[in-house]
N, C-alpha and C positions, 0 to 999 in steps of 0.2 A: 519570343523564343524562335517561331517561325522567320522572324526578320532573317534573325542570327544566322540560321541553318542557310538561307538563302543565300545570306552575302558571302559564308565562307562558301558555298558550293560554287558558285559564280566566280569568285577569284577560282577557285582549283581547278573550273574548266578552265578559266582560260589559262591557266599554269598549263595544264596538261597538254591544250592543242598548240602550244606553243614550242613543248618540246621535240627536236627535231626528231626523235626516232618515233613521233607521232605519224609524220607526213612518213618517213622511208618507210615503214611496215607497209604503209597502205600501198605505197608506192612497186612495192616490192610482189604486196597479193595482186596488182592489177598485171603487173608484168608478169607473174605463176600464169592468170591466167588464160595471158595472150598466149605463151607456151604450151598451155596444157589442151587448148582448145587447136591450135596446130598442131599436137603431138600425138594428143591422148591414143593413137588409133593403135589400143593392146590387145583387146578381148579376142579379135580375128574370130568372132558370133556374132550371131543376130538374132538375141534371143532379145522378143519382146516383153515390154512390161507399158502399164497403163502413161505414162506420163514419159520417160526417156527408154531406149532400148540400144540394144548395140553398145559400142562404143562411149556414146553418150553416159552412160551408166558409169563406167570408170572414170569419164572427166567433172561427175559430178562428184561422186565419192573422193575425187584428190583434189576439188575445189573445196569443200567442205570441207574436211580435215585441213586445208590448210587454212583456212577460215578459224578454226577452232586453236588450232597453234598460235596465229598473230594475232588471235583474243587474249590468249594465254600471255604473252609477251607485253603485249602491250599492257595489260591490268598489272601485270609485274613492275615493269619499269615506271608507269605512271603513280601506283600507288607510292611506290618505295619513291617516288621525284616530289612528291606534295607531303609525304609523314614521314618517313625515317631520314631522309635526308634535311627537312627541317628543324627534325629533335636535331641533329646533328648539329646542324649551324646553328642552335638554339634560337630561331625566328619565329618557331610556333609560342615561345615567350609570350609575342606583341598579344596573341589571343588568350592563352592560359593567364595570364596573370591579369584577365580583366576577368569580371564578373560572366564570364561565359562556363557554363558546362561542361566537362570534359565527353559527355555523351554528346553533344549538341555537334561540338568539332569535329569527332569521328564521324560521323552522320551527315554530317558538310561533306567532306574529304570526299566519303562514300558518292553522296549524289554528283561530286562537279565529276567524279572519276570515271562514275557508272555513264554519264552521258556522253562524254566525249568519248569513250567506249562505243554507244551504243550508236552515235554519228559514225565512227567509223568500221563498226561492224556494219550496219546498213548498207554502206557505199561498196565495201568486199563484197557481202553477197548480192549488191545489184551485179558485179561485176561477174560474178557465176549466174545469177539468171541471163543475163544477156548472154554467156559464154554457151548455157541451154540453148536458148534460141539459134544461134548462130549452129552449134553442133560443130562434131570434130567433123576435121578435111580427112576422110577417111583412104582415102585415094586422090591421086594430082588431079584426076579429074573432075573431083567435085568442086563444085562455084562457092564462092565467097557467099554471106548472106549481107550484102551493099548497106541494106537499112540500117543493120550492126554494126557494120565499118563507121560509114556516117554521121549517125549520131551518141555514138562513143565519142567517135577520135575527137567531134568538135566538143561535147563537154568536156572532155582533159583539155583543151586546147584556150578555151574560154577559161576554165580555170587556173590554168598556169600562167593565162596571159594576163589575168585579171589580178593574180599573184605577183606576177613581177610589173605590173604597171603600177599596183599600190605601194609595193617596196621601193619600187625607186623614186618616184614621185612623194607621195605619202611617207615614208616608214614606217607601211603595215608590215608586220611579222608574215613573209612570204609562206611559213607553209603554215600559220594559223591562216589567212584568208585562202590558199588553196585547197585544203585539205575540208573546209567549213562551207565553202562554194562546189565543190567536189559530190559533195551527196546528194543537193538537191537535183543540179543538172545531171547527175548521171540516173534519178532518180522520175526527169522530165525526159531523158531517152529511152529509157525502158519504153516508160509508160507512150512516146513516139514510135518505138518499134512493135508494139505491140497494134497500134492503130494502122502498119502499113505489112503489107508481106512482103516475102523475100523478091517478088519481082515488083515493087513500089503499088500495089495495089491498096485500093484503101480495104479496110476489114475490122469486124467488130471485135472489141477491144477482149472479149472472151475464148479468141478463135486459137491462141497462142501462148493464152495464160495458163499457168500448173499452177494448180490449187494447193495440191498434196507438195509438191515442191516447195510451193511457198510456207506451208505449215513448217514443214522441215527448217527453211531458211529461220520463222521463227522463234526454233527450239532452238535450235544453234545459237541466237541471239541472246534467250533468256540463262541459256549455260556461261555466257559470258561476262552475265549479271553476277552469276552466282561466284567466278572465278574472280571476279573483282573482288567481291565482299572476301573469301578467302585471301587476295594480295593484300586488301587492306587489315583483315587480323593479323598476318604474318609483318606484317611491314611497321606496324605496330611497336615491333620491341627487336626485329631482324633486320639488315642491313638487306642492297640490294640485292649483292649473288645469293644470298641462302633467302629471299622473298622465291627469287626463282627458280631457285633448286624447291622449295615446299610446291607452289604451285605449276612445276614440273611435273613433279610427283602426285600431286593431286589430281592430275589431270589423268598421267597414266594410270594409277591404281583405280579412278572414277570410272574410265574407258574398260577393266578388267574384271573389275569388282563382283561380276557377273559369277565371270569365270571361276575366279579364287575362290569366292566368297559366297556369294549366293548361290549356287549348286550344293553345298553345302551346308547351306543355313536352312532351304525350303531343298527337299526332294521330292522329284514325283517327275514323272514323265507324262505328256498328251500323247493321245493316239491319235486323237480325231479332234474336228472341230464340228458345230452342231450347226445346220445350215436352216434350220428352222425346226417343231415342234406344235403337239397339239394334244389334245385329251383324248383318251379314245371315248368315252361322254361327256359330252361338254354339258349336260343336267348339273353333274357334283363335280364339286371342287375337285382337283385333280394332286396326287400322289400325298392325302391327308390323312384317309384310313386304309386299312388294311381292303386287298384285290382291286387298288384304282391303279388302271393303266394309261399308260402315257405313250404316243410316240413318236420320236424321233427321227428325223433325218439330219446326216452328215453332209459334211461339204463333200466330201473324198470319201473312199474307202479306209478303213484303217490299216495303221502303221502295224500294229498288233492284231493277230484277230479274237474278233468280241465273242466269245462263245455261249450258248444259254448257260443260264443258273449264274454267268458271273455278275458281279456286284460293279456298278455304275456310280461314277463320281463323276460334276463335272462342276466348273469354277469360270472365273472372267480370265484369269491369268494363267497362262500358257506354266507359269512354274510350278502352278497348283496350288496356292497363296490365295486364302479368302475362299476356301471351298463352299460351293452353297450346299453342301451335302455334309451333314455329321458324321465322323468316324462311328462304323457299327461293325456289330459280328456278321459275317458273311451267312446267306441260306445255305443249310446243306443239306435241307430235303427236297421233295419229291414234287414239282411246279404244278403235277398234274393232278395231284393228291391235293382237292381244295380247302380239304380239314386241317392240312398242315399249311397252306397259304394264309385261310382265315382265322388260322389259330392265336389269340393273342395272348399263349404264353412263349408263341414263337417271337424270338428277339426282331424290332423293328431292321427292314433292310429293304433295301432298294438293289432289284434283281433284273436281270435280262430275259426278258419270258421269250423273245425269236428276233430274228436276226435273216434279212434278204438284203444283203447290200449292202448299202448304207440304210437301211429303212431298218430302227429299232425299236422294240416296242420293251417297254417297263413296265413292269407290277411291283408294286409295295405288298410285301408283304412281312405277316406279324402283327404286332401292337400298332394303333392308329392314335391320331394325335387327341382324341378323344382320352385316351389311357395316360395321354402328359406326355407321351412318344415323339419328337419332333426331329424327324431324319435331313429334311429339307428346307429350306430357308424360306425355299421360292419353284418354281418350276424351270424347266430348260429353258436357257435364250438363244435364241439364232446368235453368234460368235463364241458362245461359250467353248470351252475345252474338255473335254473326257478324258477321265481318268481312270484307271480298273482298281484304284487300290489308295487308301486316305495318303494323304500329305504328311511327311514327316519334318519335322521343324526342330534344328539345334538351336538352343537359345543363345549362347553364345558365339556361334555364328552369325546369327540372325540377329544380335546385337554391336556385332562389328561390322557386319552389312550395310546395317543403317548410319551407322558412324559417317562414314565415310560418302561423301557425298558422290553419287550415282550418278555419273557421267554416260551414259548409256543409254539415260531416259530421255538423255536430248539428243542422240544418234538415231533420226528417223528415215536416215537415208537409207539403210537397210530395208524397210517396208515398201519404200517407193522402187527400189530398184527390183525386190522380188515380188510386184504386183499385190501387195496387200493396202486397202484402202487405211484410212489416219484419220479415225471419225474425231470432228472438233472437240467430242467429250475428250479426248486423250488428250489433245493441247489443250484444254484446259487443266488435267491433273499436271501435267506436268509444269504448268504456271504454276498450279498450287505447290507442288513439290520446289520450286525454283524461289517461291517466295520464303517458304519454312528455312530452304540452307542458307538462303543470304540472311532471313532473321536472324538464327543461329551464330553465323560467323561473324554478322558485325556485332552482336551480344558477347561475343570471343573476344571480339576487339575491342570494345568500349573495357571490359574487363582488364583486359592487358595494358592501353593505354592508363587506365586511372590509376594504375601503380606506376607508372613510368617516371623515372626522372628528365625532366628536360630542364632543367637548370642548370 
């Protein structure tokens, strides 16, 4: 069965880099980027952030989106080139009508699809990290970065030339061998520009590297995975134009989904974020029974201000999704009155006992979890989020949220441009999340194909 899967994926790569709107996308991202990297210069600031500032910010943000558009394009056109155009000419025949699986096929299709995808999303976003390093010509007076000129122009150069000498000699398919020779070499200039500085000096290989960038680069990649498995569900039983009008639309609604959809599925606003936390006695376990104080510090001051007696929530996600605090009835006696603190016919809650800053201190009070009372999951984590008031959740909402696959969660260029760090835990959730929607859609697709006629 594994054979199977293998040889059909193998043909459908090389179906795929052989069509030519394989090579012109790519061809098209690298010339976006010679453009955008000579143009970008719009923000006219210079507001810093950890990894690119200024300028630099903008040409990253319309590298990457356009990065994500000729992911879109291509997973459209390739999909619908290797399945619906072959139900068409009825040639997927030679496979169905041998002892092969119709799940086996789709899952072929999928891998030759997903990879020459993933060849040529790699080589786009080599072409944006090099376009980083280089940075926008913010003024005529700013110098070229030479090592960037150099060992670009000659990997296009060697590719092309490598391209057209197999084509005319050989009759290799000129933009399968450029396009396939394309990613490693521009792949060996990086990793060359990264060894020299902008005035040829030599320098260690971490001097120039973006880590959080590259996390970014990615997610963007892994979103491309997922918008293939959607070309291929759609492509399945729809023709080309409406493959790409679906995964048009998937794309936009995925990128807004936020907005429409999830602001309305989870309610809650943060004020603050928690920049660390401690017991005020570290003897007992802390915020278990009733009068155990905890305290806090913020990163910032708050959005909102925190007043005594009010009630403290806080969560890992900024929507307020996954509270580690259970919805309870707010205190409304007297903090200073301890018989009404330790009192445990007073409903369990977690209160604000004082407030200097950002420096806040908590007491539980009421019922302790002795009584079967459990207000908290866990105690504060330094990134957590605060909230003054529980999380409200539409189901219905909150079930077409998740429908729809979340295009957003692989948008991490918003965190790198506003200086917030992209700890690996989150590129790993969002693998995990990226591997559930492609399960999902090729499960859509195998579904759809095993009814299809191609006879």
């Amino acid at each position: 069965m594994l054979g199977v899967i293998f040889t059909i994926a193998r043909n459908t790569f090389l179906e795929s880099v052989r069509q030519p709107i394989y090579f012109i996308l790519v061809a098209l991202a690298g010339v976006f980027q010679v453009f955008t990297t000579w143009t970008a210069a719009f923000s006219m600031g210079y507001t810093e952030s950890a990894e690119v500032s200024s300028d630099d910010q903008m040409m990253l943000g319309l590298s990457l989106g356009m990065a994500m558009l000729i992911g879109m394009l291509l997973a459209a056109f390739l999909a619908t080139s290797v399945i619906s155009k072959e139900i068409e000419r009825k040639t997927v025949l030679t496979v169905v009508s041998k002892p092969v699986p119709r799940p086996s096929v789709v899952l072929g299709k999928y891998l030759g699809v997903a990879t020459a995808i993933a060849i040529a999303m790699v080589t786009i976003l080599l072409f944006a990290l090099l376009g980083v390093r280089h940075g926008v010509l913010m003024t005529a007076g700013d110098t070229v970065d030479q090592p960037v000129l150099v060992f670009s122009f000659a990997a296009v150069v060697v590719a092309f030339g490598v391209g057209t000498w197999g084509n005319y000699f050989y009759g290799w398919v000129f933009s399968q061998t450029t396009t396939l020779l394309l990613c490693p070499l521009m792949l060996l200039a990086y990793v060359l520009v990264l060894m020299v500085s902008k005035k040829w000096h030599i320098q260690p290989l971490a001097t120039d590297l973006k880590p959080q960038i590259m996390m970014t680069c990615v997610a963007i990649l892994l979103s491309q995975l997922v918008m293939t498995a959607i070309a291929t569900a759609a492509s399945a039983r729809l023709g080309q134009v409406m493959t790409i009008v679906i995964c048009s639309a998937a794309l936009v609604l995925g990128l807004s989904s936020n907005h429409f959809l999830g602001r309305r599925a989870v309610q809650n606003t943060p004020i603050a974020r928690i920049e660390s936390g401690s017991p005020v006695m570290p003897s007992r376990p802390a915020l278990q029974n009733n009068s155990d104080e905890y305290d806090v510090v913020l990163e910032l001051e708050p959005r909102t201000p925190i007043r005594v007696g009010s009630p403290f929530y806080y969560g890992p996600n900024p929507s307020g999704l996954f509270l580690a605090t259970s919805p309870y009835t707010p205190f409304k006696g007297d903090l200073k009155d301890m018989n009404q603190v330790a009192d445990r016919k007073t409903p369990a809650a977690l209160v604000v006992e004082s407030v200097e800053k950002k420096k806040i201190r908590l007491i539980r009070v009421g019922a302790g979890e002795e009584d079967g009372v459990k207000i908290a999951s866990r105690v504060p984590r330094p990134g957590d989020y605060v909230f003054l008031k529980p999380t409200r959740v539409s189901r219905p909402f909150l079930a077409a949220w998740g429908a729809v696959p979340n295009m957003q969660f692989f948008w991490l260029t918003d965190a790198v441009t506003q200086h917030q760090d992209i700890p690996p835990r989150h590129l790993g959730l969002v693998a995990l999340y990226a591997l559930l929607m492609i399960g999902a859609f090729l499960s859509l697709a195998v579904a759809l194909f095993q009814k299809r006629e191609v006879g």
